[in-house]
N, C-alpha and C positions, 0 to 999 in steps of 0.2 A: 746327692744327685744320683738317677739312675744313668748309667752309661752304659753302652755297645758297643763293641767293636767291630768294625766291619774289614775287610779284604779281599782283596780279589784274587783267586787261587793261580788265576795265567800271566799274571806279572809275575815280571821278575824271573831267575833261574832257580827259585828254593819250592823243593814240594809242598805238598798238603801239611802231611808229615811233619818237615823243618819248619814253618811256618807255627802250625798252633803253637809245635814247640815250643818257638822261642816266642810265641803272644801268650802263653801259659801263665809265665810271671806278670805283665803286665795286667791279663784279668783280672789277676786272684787280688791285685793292687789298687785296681779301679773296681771289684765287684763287679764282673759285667763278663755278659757274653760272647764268644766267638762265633760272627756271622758268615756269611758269605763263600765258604770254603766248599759250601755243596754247589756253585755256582759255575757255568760252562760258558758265556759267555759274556760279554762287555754288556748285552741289551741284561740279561740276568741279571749281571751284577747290581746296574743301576736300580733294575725294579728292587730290589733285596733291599738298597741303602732307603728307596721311595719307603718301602715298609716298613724299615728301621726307626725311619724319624719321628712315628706317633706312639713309640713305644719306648723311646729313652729322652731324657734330659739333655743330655751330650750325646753325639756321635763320633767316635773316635776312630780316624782314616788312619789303618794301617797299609804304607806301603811307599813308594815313590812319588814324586810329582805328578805325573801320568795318572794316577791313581786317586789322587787328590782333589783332579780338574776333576774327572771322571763323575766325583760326588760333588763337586760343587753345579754340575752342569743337570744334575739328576733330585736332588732336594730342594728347598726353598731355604737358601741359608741366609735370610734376612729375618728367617722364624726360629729355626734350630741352632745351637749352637753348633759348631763341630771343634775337634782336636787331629791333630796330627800325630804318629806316630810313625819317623821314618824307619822305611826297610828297602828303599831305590839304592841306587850306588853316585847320583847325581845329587837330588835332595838339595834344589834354590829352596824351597821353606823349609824346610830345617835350618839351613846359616841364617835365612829373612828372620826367623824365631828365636836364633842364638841357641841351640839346644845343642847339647854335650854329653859325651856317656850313655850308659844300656839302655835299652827299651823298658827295662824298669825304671832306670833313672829321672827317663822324660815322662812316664805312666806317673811318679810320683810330683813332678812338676807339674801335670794336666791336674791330677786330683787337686792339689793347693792352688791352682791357679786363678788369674780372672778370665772374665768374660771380657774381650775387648770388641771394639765394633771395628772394622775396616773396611777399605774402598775396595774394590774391583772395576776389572775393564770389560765396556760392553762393547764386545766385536761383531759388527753388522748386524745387532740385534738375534743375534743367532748363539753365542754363547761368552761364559764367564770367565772370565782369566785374570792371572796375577801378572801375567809375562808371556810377551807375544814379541814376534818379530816377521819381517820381510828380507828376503833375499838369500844370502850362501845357507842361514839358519833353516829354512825351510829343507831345503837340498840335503844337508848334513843329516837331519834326523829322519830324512827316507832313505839315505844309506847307512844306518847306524841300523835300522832298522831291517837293512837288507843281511846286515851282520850278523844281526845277534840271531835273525831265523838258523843263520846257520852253525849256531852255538857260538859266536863269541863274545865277552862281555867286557863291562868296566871303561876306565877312562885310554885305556891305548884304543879300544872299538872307535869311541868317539873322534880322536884326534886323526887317526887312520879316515874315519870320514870326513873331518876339514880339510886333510890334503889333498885327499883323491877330487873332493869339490872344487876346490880353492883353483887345482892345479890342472883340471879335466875337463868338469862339469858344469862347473856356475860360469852364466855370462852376465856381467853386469847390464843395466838400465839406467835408465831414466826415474828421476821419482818427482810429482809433482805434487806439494805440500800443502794443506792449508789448515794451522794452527791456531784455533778459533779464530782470526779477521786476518792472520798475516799468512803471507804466500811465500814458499819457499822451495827451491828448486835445487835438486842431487843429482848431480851425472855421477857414472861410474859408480851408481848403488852399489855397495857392499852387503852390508845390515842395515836395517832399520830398524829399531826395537822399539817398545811401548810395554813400560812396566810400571806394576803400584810397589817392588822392594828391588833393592839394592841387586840381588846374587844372581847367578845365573846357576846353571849343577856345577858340582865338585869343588864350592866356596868361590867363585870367580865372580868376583865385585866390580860388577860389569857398568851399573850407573849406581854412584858411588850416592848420589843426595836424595833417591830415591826412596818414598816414603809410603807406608800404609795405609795412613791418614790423614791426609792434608789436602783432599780433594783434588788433587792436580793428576795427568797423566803423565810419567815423564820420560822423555822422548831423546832415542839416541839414536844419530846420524854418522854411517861411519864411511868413508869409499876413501879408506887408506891403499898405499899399495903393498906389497906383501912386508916391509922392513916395518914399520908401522904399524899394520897390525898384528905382526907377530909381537911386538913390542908392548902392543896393548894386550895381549893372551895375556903375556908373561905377568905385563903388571898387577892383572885383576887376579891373574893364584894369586903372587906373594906379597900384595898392597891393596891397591884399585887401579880401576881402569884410569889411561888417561890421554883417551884419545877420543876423536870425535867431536861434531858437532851438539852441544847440548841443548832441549829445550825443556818446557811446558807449557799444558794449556791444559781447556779441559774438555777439546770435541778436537777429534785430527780425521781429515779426511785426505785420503791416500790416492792418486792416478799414478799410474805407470804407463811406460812405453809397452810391455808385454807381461802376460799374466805371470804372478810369480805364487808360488807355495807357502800359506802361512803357518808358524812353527806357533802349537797352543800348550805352552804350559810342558812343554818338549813331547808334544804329541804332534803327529800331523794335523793339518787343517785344510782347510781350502784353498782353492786356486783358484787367481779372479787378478784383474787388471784393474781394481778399484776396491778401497774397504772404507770404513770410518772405523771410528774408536771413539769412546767418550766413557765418563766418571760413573761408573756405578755407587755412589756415594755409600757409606756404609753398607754396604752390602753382604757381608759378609762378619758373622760375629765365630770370634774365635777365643776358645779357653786355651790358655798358655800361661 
């Protein structure tokens, strides 16, 4: 198989420089090119990976979750295979993939691997996700993002924005459900989440039955009050989660009381007082 690798140079805090560096082994592993590093923007990037796709076998995403959606939202990956190769500091597909060890170690995992087919979520017909949410989630990663502009990183970033949200920021809602024929109604929204895998970043096993392929969305409801969901944080590090209302179906349409911020894939999203979701069914074929 021919492979590429592709990257986006403005993720993340590692240069150009540290970057090929350590994708150097993984090339010479996979045979394959390092793309995308002459690239200045996100609109760039995406055209780069557009380009990429009718020149390799695989497409192999190095980088974060952020970086991931990025090419899933930019190729047609119900045609190209692609791979992961994480270098975020969050990385839900990496735990969703079970992957361990150096970037050589998963480059030699991709080379031996299959071709699997998986689901994805279609959010308001507008774009592709493994893992979306409504509510403090949205909030949290535009001030994570307020952070890291001004150099700081890693999982204290992150948790420093659930408190300042939690404790500041976020006002809860209303949320009015309807999970393909049943109706269902959340005061004192917290989260709302809508995932096709288990993790959330930094291994946090947030809907613990949550699956790739099994054609279902599945749906986590949370308006704990703070002893509760600190207790759910805690459990999804060091176990899973185990709080919240649980569901599935395979079309969810969302009202709220007031617009809230949707979190894609730990990228911002839109703000809207209404979404749908529903089953991208294999949509997505991944070598691992």
């Amino acid at each position: 198989m021919r492979y590429a690798i592709v990257t986006n140079p403005v993720a993340g805090k590692m240069s150009v420089a540290q970057k090929r560096a350590l994708l150097s082994g993984p090339a010479e592993i996979l045979e394959a090119e390092i793309c995308g590093l002459d690239t200045t923007t996100v609109d760039d990037f995406c055209q780069c990976t557009r380009e990429l796709q009718d020149r390799c076998d695989v497409l192999v995403v190095a980088g974060g979750d952020g970086t991931f959606s990025d090419v899933l939202n930019a190729i047609d990956t119900s045609r190209i295979p692609i791979a992961f190769l994480p270098l975020g500091t969050g990385n839900a597909m990496q735990h969703a993939l079970n992957y361990k060890g150096t970037p050589k170690d998963i480059a030699r995992r991709i080379r031996e691997g299959e071709i699997r087919e998986y689901d994805l979520i279609n959010c308001d017909d507008r774009k592709k996700a493994f893992m979306v949410s409504l509510g403090i989630d949205g909030l949290v990663i535009k001030l994570r993002s307020q952070y890291r502009a001004k150099g700081a990183s890693g999982f204290k970033t992150y948790f420093r924005a659930v408190l300042n949200a939690y404790f500041k920021e976020y006002k809860r809602t209303t949320a009015k459900m309807i999970l393909d024929d049943v109706t269902i109604e959340m005061k004192g929204l917290l989260s709302l989440m809508v995932v096709k895998q288990p993790y959330y970043g930094f291994g946090m096993k947030v809907v613990p039955k949550a699956r790739f392929d099994d054609g279902q969305l599945h749906v986590l409801c949370v308006n704990e009050g703070l002893l509760k969901a600190a207790l759910g944080g805690m459990t999804a590090l060091a176990f899973e989660n185990r709080i919240g209302q649980y569901l599935t179906g395979r079309r969810l349409t969302v009202s709220l009381e007031r617009p809230l911020a949707l979190q894609i894939d730990g990228n911002e999203g839109w703000e809207s007082d209404e979404f749908q979701f529903t089953v991208f069914p294999k949509g997505l074929k991944i070598k691992c």
